[in-house]
Backbone bond lengths (Angstrom), bond angles and torsions (degrees), N, CA, C in turn:
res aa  C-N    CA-C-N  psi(-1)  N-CA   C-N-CA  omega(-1)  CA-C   N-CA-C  phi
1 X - - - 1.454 - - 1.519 109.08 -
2 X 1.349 112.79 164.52 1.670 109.14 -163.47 1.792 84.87 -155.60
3 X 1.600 96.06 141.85 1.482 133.38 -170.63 1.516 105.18 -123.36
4 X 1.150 134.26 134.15 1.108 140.59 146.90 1.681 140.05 -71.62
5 X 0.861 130.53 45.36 1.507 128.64 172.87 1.446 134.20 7.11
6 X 1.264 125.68 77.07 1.579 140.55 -173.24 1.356 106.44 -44.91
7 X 2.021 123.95 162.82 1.363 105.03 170.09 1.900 130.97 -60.71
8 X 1.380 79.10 -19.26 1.728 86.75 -178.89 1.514 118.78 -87.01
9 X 1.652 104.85 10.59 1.442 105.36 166.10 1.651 121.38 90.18
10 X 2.010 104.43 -0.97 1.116 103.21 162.84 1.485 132.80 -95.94
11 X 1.662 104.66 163.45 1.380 95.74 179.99 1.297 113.04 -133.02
12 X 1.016 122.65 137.76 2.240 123.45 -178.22 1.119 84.91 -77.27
13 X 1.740 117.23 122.80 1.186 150.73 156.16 1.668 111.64 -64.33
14 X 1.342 119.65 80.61 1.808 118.79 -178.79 1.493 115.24 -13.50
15 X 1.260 105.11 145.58 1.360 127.91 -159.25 1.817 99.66 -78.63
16 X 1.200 106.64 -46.94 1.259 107.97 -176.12 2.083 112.26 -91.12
17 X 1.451 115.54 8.27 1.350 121.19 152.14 1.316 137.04 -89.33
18 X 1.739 108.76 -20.41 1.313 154.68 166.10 1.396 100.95 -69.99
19 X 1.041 130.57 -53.39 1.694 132.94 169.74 1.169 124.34 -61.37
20 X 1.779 108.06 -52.51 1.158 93.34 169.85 1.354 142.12 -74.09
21 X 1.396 107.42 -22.45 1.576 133.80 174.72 1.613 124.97 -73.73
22 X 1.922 94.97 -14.99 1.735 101.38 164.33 1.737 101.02 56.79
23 X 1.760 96.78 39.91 1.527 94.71 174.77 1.619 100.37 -116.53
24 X 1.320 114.29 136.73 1.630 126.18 -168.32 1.309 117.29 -136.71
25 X 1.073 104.72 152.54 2.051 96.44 -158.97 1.535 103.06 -66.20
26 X 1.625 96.66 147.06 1.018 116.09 -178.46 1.831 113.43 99.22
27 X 1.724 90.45 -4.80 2.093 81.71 168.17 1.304 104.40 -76.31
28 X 1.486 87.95 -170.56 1.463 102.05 -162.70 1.614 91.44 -130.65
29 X 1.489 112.87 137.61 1.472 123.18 -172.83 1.400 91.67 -137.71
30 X 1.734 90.76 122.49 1.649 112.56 165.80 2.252 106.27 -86.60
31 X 1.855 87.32 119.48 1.601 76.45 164.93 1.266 119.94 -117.93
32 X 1.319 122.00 153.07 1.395 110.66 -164.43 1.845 95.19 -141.56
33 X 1.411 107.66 138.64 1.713 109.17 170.91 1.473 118.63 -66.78
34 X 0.674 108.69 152.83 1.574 106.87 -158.43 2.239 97.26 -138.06
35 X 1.449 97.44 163.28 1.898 83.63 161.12 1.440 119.45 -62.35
36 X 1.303 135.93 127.60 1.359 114.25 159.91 1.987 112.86 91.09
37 X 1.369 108.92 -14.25 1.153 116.51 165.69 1.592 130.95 164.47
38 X 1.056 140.24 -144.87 1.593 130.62 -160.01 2.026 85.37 -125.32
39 X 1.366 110.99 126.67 1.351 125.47 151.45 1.356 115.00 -81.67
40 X 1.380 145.55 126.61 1.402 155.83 -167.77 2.017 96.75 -140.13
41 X 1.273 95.22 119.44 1.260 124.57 -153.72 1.852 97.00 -124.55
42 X 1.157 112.64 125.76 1.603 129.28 176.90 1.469 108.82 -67.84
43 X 0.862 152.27 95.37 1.919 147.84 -171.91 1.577 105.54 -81.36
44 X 1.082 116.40 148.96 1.308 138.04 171.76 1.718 118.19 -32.91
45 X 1.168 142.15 153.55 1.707 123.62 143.10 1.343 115.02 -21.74
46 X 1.540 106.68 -71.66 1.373 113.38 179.95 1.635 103.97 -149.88
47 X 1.016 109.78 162.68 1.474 114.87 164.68 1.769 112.58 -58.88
48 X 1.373 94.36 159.57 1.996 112.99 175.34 1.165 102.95 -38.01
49 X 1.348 134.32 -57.87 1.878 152.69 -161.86 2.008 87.95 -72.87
50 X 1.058 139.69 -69.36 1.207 134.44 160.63 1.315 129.10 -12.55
51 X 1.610 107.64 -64.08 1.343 130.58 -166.85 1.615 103.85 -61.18
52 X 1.545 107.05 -27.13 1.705 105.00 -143.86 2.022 98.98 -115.25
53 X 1.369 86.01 -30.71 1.311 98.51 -176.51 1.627 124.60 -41.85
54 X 1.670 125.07 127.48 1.403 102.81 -149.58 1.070 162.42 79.73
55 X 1.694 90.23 -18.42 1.519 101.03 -170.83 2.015 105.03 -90.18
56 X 1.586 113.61 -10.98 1.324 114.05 -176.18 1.819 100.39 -73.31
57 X 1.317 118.96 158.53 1.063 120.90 -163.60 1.861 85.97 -148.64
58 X 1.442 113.46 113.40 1.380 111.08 174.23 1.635 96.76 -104.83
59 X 0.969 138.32 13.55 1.516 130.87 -160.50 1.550 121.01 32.64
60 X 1.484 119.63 47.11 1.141 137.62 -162.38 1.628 128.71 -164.21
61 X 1.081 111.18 143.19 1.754 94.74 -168.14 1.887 103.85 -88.52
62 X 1.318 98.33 -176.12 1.119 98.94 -159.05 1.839 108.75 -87.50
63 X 1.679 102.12 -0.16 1.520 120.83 -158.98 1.386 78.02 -112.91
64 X 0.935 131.61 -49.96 2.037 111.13 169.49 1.631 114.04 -49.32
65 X 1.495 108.43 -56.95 1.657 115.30 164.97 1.319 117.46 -11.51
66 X 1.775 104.41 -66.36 1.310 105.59 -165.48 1.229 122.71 -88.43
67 X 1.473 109.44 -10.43 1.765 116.06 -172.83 1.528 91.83 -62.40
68 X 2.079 101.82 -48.13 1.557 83.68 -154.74 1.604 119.01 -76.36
69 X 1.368 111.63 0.53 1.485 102.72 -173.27 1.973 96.62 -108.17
70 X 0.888 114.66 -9.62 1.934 125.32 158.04 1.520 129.98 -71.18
71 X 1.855 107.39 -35.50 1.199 118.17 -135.60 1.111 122.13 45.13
72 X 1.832 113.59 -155.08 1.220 113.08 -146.44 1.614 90.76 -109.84
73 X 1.326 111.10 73.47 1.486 143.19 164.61 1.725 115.21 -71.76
74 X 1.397 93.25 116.37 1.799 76.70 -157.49 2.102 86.94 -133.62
75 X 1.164 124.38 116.81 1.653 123.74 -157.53 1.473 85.64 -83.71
76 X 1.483 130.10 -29.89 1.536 100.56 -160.35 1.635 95.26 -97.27
């Protein structure tokens, strides 16, 4: 299949590579140079650090957090 390259360097990714690849706007495509031409690689939702981020729940704010491992450390 063959794409044409706009001045701004974009290209419509085929309709039926897009289908099969279950890629939908707003993924994220890793490209990388390759011998002989460009590898374009499907990326995750998000990375591990993404996935996890937030998800701990201490039932506590983050200004209690630090008092207790600071004490009652106060800069001004």
């Amino acid at each position: 299949m063959k794409a044409v390259v706009s001045e701004k360097g974009q290209v419509t990714i085929p309709k039926a590579i897009r289908d099969r690849l279950g890629i939908r706007a707003g993924q994220v495509l890793d490209f990388c140079v390759v011998e002989g031409g460009v590898l374009i690689r499907k990326q995750p939702a998000g990375d591990s650090f993404d996935r996890v981020f937030g998800s701990l729940n201490l039932g506590t704010t983050t200004a209690q957090v630090m008092r207790e491992l600071r004490g009652d450390y106060d800069p001004l």
